[in-house]
N, C-alpha and C positions, 0 to 999 in steps of 0.2 A: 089321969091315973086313978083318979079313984072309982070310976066307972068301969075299970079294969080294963083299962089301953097301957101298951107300952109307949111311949111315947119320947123320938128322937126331934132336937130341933137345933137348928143352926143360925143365927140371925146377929146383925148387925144394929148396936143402937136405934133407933129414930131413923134409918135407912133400910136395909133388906133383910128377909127373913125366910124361911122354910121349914117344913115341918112334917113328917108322917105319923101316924098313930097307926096301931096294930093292937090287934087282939095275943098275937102268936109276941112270942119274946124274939128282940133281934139279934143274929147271930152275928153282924157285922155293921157297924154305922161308918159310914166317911161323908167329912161334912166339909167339902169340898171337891172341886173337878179331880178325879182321879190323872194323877200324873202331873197336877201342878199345885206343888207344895206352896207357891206362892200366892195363890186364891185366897182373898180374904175378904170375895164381895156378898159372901152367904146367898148367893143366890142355887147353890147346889147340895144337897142332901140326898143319899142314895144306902140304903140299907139291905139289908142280906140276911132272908127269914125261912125257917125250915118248915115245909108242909108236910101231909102225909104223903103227899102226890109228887116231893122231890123240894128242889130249894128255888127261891122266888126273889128275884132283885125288884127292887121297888126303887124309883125317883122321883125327886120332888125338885121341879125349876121355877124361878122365876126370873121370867125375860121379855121384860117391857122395854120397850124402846121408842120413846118417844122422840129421839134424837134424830135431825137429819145424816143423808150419808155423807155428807161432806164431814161431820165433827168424828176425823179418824178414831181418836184413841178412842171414844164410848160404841161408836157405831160396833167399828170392827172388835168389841170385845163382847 
């Protein structure tokens, strides 16, 4: 911020984390999967920035998966 970034971030202790920085101010952050209020693995951050040229959604994921696909519940989330 003091370099003159706006800067949204979503993260999780010692476990996941996300983040954008922008020059332009953000007109909308959700820091979480849109549509599921129950996300609380901070791996999604998605902000909503106005340009001259019209408005610009910006995402930030993190999706490592080091898990086999047998281990349902990590795999398939």
């Amino acid at each position: 911020e003091a370099l003159g970034y706006n800067v949204a971030v979503h993260g999780q202790k010692t476990f996941n984390g996300v983040a954008i920085l922008s020059k332009l101010p953000f007109d909308e952050v959700t820091p979480r999967l849109p549509g599921d209020p129950e996300d609380e693995h901070a791996r999604f951050l998605e902000a909503l920035v106005s340009t001259p040229q019209g408005a610009l959604r910006v995402a930030s994921i993190y999706l490592p998966n080091g898990n086999p696909v047998s281990q349902e519940n990590k795999y398939q989330f």
